[in-house]
Biopython code that builds the backbone (N, CA, C, O; Angstrom):
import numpy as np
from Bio.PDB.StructureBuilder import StructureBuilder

atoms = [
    (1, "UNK", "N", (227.165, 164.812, 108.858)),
    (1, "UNK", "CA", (227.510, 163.795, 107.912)),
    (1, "UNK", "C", (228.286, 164.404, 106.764)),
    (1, "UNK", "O", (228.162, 165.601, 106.505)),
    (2, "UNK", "N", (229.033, 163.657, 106.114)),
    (2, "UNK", "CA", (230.343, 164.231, 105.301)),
    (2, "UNK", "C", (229.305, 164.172, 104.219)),
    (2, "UNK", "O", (228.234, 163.620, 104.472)),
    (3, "UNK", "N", (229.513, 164.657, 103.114)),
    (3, "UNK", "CA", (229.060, 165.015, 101.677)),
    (3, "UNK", "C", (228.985, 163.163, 100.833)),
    (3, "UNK", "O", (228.042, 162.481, 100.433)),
    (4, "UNK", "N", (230.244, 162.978, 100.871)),
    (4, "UNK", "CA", (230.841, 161.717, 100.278)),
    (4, "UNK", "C", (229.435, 160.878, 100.864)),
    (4, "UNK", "O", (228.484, 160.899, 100.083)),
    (5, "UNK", "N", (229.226, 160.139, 102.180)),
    (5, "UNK", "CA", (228.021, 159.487, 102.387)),
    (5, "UNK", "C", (227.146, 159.395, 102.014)),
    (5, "UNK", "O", (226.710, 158.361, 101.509)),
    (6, "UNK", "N", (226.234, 161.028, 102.183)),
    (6, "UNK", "CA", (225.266, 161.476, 101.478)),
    (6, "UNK", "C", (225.186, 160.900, 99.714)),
    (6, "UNK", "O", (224.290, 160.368, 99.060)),
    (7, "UNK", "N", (226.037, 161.153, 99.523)),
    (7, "UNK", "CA", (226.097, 161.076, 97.806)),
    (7, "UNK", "C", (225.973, 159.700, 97.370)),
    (7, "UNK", "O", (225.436, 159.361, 96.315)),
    (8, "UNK", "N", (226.801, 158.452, 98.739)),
    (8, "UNK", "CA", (226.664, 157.094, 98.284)),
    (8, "UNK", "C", (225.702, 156.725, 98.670)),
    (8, "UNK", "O", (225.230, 155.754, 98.078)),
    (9, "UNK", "N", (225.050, 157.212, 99.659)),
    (9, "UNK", "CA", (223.038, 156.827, 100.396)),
    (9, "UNK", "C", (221.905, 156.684, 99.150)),
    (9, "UNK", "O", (221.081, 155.781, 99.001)),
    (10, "UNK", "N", (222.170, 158.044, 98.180)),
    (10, "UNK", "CA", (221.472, 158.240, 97.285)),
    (10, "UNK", "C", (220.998, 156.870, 96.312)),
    (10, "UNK", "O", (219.890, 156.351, 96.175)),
    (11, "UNK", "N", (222.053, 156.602, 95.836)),
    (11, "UNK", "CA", (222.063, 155.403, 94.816)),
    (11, "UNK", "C", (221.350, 154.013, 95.565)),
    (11, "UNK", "O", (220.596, 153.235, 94.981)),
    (12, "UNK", "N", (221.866, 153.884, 97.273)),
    (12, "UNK", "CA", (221.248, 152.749, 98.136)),
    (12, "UNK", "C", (219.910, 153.287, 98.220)),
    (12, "UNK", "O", (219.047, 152.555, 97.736)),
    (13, "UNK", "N", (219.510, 154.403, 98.723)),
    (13, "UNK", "CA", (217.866, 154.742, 98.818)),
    (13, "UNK", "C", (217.161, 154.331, 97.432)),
    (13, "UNK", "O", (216.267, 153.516, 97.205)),
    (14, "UNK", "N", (217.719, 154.989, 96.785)),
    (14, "UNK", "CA", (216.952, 154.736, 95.074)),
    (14, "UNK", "C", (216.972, 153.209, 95.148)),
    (14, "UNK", "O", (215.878, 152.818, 94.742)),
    (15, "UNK", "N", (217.648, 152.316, 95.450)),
    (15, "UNK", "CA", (217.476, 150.734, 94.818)),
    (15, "UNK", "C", (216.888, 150.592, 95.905)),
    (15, "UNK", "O", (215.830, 151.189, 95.702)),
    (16, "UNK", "N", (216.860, 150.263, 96.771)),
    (16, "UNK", "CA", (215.689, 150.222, 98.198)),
    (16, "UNK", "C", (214.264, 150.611, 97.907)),
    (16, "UNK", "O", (213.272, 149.956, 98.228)),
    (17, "UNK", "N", (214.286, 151.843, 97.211)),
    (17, "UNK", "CA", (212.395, 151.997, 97.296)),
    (17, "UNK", "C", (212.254, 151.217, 96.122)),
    (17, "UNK", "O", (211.190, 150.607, 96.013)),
    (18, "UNK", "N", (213.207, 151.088, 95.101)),
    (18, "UNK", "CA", (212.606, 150.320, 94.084)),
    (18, "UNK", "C", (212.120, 148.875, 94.403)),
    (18, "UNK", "O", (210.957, 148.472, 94.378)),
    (19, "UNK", "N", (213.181, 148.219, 94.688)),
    (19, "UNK", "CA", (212.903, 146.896, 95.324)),
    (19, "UNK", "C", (211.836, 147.004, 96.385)),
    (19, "UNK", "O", (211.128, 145.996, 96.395)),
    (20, "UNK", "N", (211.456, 148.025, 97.396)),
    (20, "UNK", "CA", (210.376, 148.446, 98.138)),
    (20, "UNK", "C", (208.604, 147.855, 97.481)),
    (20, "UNK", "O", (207.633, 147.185, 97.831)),
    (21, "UNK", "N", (209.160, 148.740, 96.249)),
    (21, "UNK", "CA", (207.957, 149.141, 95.751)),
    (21, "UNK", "C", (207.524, 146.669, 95.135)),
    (21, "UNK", "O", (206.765, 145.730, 95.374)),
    (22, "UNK", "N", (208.625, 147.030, 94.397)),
    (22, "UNK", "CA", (208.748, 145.350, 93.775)),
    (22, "UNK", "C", (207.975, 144.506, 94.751)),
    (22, "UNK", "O", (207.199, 143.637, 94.353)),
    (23, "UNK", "N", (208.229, 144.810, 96.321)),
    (23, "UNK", "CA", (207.980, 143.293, 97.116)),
    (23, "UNK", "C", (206.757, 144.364, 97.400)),
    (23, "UNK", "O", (206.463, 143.925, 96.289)),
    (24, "UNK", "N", (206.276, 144.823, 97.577)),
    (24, "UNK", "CA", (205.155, 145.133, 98.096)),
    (24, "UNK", "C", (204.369, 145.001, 97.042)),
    (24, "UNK", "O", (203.462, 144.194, 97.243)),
    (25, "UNK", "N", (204.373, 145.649, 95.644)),
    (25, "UNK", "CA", (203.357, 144.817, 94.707)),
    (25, "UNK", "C", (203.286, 143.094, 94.969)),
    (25, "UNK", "O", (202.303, 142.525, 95.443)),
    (26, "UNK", "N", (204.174, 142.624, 94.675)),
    (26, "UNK", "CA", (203.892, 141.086, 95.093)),
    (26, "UNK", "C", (203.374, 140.726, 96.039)),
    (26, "UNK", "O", (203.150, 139.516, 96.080)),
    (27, "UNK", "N", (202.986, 141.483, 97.105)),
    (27, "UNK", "CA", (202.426, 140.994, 98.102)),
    (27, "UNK", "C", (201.303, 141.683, 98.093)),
    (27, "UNK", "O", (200.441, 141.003, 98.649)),
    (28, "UNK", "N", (200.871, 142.728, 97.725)),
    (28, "UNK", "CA", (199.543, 143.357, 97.411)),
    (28, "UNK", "C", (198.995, 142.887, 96.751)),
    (28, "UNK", "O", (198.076, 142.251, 97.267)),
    (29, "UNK", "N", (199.080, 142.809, 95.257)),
    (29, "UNK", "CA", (198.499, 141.811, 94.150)),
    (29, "UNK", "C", (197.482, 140.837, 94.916)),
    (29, "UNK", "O", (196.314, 140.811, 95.303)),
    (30, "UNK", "N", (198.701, 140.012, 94.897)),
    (30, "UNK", "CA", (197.571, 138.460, 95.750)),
    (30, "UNK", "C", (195.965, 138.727, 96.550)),
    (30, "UNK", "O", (194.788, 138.366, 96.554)),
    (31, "UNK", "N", (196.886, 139.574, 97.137)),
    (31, "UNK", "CA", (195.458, 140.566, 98.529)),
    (31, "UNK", "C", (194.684, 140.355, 97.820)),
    (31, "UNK", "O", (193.734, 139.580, 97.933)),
    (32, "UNK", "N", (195.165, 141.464, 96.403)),
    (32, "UNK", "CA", (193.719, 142.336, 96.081)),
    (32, "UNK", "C", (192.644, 141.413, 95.146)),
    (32, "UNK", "O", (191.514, 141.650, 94.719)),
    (33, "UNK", "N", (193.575, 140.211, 95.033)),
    (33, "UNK", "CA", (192.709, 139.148, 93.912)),
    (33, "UNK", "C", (192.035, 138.457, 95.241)),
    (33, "UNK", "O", (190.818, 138.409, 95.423)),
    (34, "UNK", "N", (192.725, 138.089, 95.869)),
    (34, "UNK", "CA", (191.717, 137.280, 97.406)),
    (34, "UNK", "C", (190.183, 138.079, 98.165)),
    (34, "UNK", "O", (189.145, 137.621, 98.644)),
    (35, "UNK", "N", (190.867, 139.827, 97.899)),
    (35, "UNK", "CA", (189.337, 140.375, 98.120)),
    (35, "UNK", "C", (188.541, 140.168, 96.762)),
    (35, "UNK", "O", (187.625, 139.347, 96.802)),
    (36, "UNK", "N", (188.761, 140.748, 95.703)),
    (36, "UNK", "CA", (188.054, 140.224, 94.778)),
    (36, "UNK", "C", (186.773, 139.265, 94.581)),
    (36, "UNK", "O", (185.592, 139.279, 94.233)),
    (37, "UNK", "N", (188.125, 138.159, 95.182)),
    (37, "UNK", "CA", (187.212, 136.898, 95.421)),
    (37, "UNK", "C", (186.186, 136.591, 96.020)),
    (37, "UNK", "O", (185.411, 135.764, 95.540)),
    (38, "UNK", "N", (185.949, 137.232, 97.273)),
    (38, "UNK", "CA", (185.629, 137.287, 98.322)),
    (38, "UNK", "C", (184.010, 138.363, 97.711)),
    (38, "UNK", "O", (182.881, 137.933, 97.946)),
    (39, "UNK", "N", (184.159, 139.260, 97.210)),
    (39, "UNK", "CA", (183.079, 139.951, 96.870)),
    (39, "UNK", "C", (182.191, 139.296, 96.024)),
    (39, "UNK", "O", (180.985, 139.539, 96.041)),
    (40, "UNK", "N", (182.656, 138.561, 95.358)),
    (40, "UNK", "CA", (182.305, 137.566, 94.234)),
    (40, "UNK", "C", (181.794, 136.245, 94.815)),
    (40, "UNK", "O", (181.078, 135.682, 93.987)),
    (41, "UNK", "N", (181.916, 135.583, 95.920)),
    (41, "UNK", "CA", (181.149, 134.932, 96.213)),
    (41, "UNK", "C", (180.267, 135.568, 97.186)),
    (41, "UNK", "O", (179.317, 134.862, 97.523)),
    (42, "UNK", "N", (180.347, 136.834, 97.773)),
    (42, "UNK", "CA", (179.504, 137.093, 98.652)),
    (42, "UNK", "C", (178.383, 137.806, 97.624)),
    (42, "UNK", "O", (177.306, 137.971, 98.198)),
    (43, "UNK", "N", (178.401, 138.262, 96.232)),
    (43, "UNK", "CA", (177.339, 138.800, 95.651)),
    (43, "UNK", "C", (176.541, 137.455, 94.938)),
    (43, "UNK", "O", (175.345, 137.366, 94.662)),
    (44, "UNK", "N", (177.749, 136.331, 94.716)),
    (44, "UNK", "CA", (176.606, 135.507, 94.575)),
    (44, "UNK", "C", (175.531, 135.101, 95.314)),
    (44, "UNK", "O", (174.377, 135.013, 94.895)),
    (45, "UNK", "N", (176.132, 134.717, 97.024)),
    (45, "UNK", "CA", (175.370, 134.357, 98.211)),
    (45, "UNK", "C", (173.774, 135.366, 98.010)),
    (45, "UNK", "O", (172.590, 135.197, 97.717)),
    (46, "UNK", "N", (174.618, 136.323, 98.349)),
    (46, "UNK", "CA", (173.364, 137.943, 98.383)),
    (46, "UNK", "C", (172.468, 137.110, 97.105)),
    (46, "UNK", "O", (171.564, 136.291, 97.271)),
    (47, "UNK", "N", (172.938, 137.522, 96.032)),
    (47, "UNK", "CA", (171.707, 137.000, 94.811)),
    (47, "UNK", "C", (171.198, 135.532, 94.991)),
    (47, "UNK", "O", (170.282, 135.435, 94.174)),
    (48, "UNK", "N", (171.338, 134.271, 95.686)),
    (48, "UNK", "CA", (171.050, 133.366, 95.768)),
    (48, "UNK", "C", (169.946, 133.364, 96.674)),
    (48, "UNK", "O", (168.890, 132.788, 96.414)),
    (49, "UNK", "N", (170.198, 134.095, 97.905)),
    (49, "UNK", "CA", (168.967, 134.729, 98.660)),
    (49, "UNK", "C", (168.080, 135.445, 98.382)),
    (49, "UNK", "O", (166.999, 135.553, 98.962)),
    (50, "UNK", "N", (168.508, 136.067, 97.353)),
    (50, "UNK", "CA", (167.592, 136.946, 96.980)),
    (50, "UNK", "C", (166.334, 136.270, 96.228)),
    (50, "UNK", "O", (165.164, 136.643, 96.316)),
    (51, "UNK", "N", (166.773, 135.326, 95.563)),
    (51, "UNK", "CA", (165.921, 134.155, 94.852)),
    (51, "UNK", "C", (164.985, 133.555, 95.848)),
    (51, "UNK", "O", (163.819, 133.213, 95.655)),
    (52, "UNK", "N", (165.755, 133.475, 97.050)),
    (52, "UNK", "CA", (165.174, 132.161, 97.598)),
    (52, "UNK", "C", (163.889, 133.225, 98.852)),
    (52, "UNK", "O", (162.869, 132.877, 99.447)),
    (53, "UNK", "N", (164.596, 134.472, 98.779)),
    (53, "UNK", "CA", (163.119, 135.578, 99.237)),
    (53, "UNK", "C", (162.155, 135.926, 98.611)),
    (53, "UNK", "O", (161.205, 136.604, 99.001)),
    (54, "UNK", "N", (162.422, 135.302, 97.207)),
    (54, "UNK", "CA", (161.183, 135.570, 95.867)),
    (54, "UNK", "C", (160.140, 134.851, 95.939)),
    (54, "UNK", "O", (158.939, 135.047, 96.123)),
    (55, "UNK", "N", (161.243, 133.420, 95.644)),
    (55, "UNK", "CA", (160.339, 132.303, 96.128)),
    (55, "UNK", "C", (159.358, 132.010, 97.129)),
    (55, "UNK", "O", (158.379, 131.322, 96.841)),
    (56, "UNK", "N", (159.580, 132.599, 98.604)),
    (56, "UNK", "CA", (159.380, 132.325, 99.790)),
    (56, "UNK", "C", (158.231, 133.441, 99.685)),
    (56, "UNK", "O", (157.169, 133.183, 100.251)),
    (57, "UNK", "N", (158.397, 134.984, 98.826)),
    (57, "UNK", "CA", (157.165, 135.740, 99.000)),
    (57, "UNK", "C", (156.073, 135.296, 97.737)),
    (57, "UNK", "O", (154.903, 135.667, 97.648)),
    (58, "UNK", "N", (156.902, 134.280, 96.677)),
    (58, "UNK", "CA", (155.861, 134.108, 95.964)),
    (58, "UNK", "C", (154.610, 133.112, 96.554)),
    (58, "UNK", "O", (153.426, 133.262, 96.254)),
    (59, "UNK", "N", (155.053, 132.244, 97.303)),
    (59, "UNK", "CA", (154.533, 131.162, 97.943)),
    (59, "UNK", "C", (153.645, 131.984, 99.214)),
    (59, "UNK", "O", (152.540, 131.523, 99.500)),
    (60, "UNK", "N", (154.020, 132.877, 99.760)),
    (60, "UNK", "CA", (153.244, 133.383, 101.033)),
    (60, "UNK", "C", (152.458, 133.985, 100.288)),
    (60, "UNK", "O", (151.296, 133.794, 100.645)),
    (61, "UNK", "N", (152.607, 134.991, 98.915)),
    (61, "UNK", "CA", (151.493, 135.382, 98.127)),
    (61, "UNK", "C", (149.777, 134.344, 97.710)),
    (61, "UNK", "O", (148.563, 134.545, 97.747)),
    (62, "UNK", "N", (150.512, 133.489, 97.428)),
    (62, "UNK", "CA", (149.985, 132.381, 96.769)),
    (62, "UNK", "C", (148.637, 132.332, 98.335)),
    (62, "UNK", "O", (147.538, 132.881, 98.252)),
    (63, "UNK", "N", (149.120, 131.562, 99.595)),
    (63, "UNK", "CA", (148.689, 131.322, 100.719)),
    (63, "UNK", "C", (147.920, 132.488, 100.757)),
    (63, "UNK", "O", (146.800, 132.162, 100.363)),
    (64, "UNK", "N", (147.941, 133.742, 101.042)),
    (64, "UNK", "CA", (147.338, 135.085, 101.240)),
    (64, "UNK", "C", (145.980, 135.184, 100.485)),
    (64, "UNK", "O", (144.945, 135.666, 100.945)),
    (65, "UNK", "N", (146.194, 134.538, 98.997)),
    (65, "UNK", "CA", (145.244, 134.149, 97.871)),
    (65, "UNK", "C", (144.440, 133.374, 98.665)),
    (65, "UNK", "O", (143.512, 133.998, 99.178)),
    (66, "UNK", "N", (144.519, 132.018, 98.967)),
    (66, "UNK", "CA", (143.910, 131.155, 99.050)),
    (66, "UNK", "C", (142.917, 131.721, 100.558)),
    (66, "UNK", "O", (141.687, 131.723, 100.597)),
    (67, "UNK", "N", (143.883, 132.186, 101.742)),
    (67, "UNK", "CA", (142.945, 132.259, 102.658)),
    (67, "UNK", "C", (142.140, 133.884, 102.273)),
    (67, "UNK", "O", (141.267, 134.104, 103.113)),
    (68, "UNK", "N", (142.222, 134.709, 101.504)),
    (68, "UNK", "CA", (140.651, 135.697, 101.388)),
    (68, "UNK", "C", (140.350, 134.722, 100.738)),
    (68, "UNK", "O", (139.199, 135.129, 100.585)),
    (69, "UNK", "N", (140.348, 133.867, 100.255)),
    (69, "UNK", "CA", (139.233, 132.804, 99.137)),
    (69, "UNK", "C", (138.287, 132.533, 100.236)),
    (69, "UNK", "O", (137.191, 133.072, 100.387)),
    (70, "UNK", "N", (138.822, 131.652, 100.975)),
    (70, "UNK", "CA", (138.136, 131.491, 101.941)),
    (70, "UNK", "C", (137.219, 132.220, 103.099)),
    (70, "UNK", "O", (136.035, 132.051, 103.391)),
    (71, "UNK", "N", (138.353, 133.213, 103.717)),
    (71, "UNK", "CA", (137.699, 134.612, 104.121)),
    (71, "UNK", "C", (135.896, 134.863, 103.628)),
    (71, "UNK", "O", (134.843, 134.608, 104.213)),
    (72, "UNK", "N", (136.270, 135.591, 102.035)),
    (72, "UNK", "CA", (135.122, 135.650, 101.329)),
    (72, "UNK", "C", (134.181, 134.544, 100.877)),
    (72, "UNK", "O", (133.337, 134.519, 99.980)),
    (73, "UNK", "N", (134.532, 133.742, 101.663)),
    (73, "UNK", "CA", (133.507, 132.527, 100.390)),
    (73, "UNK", "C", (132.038, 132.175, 101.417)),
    (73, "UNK", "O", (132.115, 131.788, 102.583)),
    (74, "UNK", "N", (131.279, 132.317, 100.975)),
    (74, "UNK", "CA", (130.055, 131.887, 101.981)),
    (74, "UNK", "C", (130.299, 130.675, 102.679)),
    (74, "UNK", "O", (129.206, 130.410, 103.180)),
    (75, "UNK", "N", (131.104, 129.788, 103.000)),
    (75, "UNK", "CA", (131.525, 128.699, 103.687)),
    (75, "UNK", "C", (131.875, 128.887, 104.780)),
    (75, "UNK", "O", (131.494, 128.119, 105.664)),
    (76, "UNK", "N", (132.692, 129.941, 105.063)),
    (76, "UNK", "CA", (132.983, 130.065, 105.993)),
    (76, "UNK", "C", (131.976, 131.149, 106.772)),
    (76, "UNK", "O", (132.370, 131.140, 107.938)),
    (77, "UNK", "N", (131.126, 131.854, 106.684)),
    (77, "UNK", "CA", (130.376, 132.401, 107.414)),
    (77, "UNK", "C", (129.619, 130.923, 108.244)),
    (77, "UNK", "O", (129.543, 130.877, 109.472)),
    (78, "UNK", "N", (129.112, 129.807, 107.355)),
    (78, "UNK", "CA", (128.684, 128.624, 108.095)),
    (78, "UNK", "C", (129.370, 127.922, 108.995)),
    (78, "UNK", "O", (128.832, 127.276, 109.894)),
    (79, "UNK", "N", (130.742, 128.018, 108.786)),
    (79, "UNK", "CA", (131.717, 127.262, 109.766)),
    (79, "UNK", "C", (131.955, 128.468, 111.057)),
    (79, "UNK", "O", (132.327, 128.013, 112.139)),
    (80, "UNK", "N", (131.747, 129.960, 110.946)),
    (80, "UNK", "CA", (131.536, 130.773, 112.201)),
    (80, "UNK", "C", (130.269, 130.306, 112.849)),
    (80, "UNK", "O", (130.162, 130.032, 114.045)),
    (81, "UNK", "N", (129.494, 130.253, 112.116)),
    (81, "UNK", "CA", (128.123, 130.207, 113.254)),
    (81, "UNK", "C", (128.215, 128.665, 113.584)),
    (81, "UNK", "O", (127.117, 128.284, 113.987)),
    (82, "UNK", "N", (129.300, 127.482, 113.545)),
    (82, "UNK", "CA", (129.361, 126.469, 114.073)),
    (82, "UNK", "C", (130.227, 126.830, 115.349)),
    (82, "UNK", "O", (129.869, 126.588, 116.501)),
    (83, "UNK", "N", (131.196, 127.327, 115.055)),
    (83, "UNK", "CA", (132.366, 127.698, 115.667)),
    (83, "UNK", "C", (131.433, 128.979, 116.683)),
    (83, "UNK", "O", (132.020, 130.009, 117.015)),
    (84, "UNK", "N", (130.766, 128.868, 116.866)),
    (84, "UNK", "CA", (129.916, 130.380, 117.744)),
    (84, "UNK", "C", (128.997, 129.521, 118.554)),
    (84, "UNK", "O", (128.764, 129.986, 119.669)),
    (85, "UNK", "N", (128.275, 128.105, 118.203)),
    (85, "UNK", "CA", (127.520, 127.515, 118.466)),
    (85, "UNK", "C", (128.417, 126.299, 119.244)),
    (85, "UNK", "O", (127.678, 125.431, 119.708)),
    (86, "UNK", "N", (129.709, 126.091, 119.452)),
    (86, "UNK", "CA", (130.558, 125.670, 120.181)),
    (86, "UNK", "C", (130.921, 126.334, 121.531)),
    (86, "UNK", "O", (131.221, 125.678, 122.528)),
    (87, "UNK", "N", (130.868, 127.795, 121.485)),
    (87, "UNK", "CA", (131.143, 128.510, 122.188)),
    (87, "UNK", "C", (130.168, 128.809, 123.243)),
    (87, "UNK", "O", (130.379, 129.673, 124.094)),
    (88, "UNK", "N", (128.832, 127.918, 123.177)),
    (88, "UNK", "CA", (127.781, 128.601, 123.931)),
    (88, "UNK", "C", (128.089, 127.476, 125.012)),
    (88, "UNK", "O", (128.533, 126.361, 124.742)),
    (89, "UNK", "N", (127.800, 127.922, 126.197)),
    (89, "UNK", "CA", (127.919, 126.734, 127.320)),
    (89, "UNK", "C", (127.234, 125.529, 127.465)),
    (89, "UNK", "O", (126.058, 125.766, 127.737)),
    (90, "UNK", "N", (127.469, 124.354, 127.400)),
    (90, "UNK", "CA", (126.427, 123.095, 127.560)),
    (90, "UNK", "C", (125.684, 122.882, 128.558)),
    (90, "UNK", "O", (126.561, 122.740, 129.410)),
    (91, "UNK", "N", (124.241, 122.685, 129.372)),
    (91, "UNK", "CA", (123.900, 122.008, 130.643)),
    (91, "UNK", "C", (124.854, 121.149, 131.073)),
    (91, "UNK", "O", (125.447, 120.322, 130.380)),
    (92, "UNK", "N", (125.033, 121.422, 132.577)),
    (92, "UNK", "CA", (125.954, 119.926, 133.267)),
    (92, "UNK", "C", (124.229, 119.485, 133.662)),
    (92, "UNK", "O", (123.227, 120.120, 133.990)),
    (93, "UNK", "N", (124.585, 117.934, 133.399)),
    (93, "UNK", "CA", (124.028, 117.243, 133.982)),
    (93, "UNK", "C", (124.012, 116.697, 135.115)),
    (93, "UNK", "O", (125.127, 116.274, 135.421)),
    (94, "UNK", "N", (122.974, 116.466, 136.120)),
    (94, "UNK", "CA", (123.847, 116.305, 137.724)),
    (94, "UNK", "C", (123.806, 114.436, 137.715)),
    (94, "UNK", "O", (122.904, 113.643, 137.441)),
    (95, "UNK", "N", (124.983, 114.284, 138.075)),
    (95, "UNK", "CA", (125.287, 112.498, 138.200)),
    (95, "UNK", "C", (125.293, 112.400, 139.421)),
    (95, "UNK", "O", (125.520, 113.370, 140.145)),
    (96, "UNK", "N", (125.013, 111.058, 139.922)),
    (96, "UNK", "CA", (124.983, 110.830, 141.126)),
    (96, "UNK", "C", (127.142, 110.314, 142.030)),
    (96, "UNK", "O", (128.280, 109.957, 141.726)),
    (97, "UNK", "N", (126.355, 110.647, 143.035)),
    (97, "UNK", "CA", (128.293, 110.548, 143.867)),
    (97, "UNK", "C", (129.196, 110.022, 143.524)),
    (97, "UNK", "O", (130.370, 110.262, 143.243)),
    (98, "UNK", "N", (128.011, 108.628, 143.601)),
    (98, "UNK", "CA", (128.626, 107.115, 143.504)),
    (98, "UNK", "C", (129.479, 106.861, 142.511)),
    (98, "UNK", "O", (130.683, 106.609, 142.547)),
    (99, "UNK", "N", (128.509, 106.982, 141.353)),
    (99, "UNK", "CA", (129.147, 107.242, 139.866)),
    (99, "UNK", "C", (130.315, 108.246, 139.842)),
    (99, "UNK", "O", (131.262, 107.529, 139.519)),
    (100, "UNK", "N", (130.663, 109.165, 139.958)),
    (100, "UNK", "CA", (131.791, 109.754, 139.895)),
    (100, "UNK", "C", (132.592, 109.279, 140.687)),
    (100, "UNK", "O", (133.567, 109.586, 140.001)),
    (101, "UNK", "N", (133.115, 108.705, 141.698)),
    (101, "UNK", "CA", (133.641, 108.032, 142.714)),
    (101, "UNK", "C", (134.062, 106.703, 141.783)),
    (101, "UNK", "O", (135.015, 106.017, 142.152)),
    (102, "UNK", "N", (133.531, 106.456, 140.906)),
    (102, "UNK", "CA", (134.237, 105.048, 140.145)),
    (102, "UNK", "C", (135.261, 105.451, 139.314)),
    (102, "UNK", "O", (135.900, 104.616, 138.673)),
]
sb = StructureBuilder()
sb.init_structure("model")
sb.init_model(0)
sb.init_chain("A")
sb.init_seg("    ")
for serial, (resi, resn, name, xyz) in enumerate(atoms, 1):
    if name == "N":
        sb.init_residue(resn, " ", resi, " ")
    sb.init_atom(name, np.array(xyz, "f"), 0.0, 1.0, " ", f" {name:<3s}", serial, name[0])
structure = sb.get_structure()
């Protein structure tokens, strides 16, 4: 390549990366506000759940309370020995043929 070319390339390369650089900020920018965005509603989501796992362990706390209440409470030792006294087998009584046959 002759010298002369070289020398007029220079001045075209230089306005090329500039303008390079120009359209590619404009088109980066936008991006980087759209991810932005994007993190920003996903940390809200995250923290909105996070609430709603508070809630959900405050309430299973709560339940956990109530049944050792029960667990421990002399009431329920009476409702085992019902629940034990269910469990024992009943006499069959013997019916006659006939009767079952209806």
């Amino acid at each position: 390549m002759p010298q002369d070319v070289i020398y007029a390339m220079i001045p075209i390369l230089g306005i090329s990366c500039g303008l390079l650089a120009i359209f590619a900020g404009a088109i980066f920018r936008p991006w980087l506000k759209v991810k932005a965005r994007q993190i920003e509603l996903d940390a809200q989501n995250i923290a909105e759940k996070a609430a709603q796992y508070a809630a959900d362990k405050g309430r299973l706390e709560e339940r956990v309370a109530v049944l050792e209440r029960i667990v421990t409470d002399q009431g329920y030792s009476l409702a085992k020995e019902i629940e034990s006294l269910r469990s024992v087998p009943t006499p069959v009584i013997p019916t006659h043929e006939k009767e079952l046959q209806k």
